[in-house]
C-alpha positions in Angstrom: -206.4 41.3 144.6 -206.9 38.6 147.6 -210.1 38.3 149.4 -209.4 35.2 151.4 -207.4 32.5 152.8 -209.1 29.1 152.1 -205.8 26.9 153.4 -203.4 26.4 155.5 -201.2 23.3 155.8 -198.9 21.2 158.6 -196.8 18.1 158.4 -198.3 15.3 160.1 -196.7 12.0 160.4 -199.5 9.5 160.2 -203.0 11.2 158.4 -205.2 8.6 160.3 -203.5 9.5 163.7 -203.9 13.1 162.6 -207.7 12.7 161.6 -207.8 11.3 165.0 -206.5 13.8 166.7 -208.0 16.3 164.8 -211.2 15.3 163.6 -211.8 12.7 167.0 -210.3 14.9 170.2 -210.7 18.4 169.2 -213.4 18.4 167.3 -212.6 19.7 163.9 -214.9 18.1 161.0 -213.4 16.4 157.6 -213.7 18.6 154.8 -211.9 16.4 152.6 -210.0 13.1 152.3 -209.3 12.4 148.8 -206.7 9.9 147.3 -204.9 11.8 144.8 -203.0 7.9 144.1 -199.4 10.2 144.4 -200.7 11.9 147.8 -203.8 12.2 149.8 -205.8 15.4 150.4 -206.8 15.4 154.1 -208.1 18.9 155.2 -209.9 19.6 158.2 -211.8 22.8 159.3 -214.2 24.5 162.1 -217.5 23.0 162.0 -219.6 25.2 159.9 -216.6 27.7 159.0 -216.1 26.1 155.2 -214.1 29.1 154.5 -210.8 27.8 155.8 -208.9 24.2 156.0 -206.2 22.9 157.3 -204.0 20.7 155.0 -203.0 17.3 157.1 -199.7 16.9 155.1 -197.7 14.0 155.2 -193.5 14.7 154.3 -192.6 13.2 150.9 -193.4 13.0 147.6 -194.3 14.6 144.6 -193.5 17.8 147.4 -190.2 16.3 148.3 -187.6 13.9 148.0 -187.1 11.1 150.7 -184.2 12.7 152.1 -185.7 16.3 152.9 -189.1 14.2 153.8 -186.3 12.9 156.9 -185.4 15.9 157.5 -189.2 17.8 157.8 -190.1 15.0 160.0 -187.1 15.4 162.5 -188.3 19.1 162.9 -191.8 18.6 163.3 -191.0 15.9 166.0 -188.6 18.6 167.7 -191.6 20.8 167.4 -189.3 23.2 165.5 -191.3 23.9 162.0 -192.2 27.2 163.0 -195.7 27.2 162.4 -198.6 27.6 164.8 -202.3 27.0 164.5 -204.2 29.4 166.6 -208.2 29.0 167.5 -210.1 31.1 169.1 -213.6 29.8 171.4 -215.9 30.8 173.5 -214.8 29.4 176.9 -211.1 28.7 177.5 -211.1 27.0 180.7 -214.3 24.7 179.9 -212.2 23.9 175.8 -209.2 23.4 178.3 -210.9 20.8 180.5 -213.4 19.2 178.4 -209.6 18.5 175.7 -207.8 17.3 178.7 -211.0 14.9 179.8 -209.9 14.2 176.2 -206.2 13.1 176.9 -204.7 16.0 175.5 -201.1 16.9 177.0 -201.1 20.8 177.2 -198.3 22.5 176.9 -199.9 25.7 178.8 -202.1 25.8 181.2 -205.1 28.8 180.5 -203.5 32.1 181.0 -204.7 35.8 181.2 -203.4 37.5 178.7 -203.7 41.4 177.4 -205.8 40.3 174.1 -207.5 37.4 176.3 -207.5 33.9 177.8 -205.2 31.5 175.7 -203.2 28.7 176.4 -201.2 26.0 174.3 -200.7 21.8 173.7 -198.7 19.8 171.1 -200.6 17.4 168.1 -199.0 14.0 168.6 -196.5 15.0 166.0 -195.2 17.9 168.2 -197.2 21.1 165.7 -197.5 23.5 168.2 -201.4 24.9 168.4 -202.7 27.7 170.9 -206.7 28.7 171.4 -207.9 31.7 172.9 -210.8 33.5 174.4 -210.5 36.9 173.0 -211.6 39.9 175.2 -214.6 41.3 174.0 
């Protein structure tokens, strides 16, 4: 059946704020930015990790109508879409400081946790993302 997961997808409010944020302060390379003329296709992965992208989608159409595209937005702003994205690196404290050099507004400080180090910041849209330093 399966044998991979090649995207993922969040609900951004502005794609070039999102690219960014994304692309500019934490790193993540462009794996496409296509204009589709009824949406654009702006993914973003790990740098040399092709395997897996993240969908920067804006609310609306063809995917929905104006009045749900309200509504998404409201949530993602309350930070209540229920989606995470979760990364994992090398050195938690050093990704923690170099992204707050960076401006980022974390959520959670670096914690000790039973899997690892992790901790947790907001996009500018209020997507809730976490990266850890597994143990091991």
């Amino acid at each position: 059946m399966f044998n991979a997961i090649t995207h993922s997808q969040i609900y951004v409010l502005d794609q070039d704020k999102a690219l960014d944020f994304y692309a500019g302060t934490l790193g993540l390379e462009v794996t496409a930015d296509v204009d589709m003329g009824f949406m654009r296709w702006l993914t973003v992965g790990v740098p040399g990790e092709p395997g897996r992208q993240i969908l920067l989608e804006k609310p609306g159409p063809p995917s929905m109508s104006e009045e749900t595209a309200a509504q998404v937005r409201d949530l993602v702003t309350k930070g209540a879409m229920g989606g995470w994205l979760i990364f994992t690196t090398e050195d938690c404290r050093k990704t923690y400081e170099t992204l707050r050099e960076r401006g980022v507004e974390f959520t959670e400080e670096p914690t000790e946790r039973p899997y690892g180090i992790d901790c947790g910041l907001r996009d500018p849209f209020g997507n809730r993302i976490r990266f850890t330093q597994p143990i091991g």
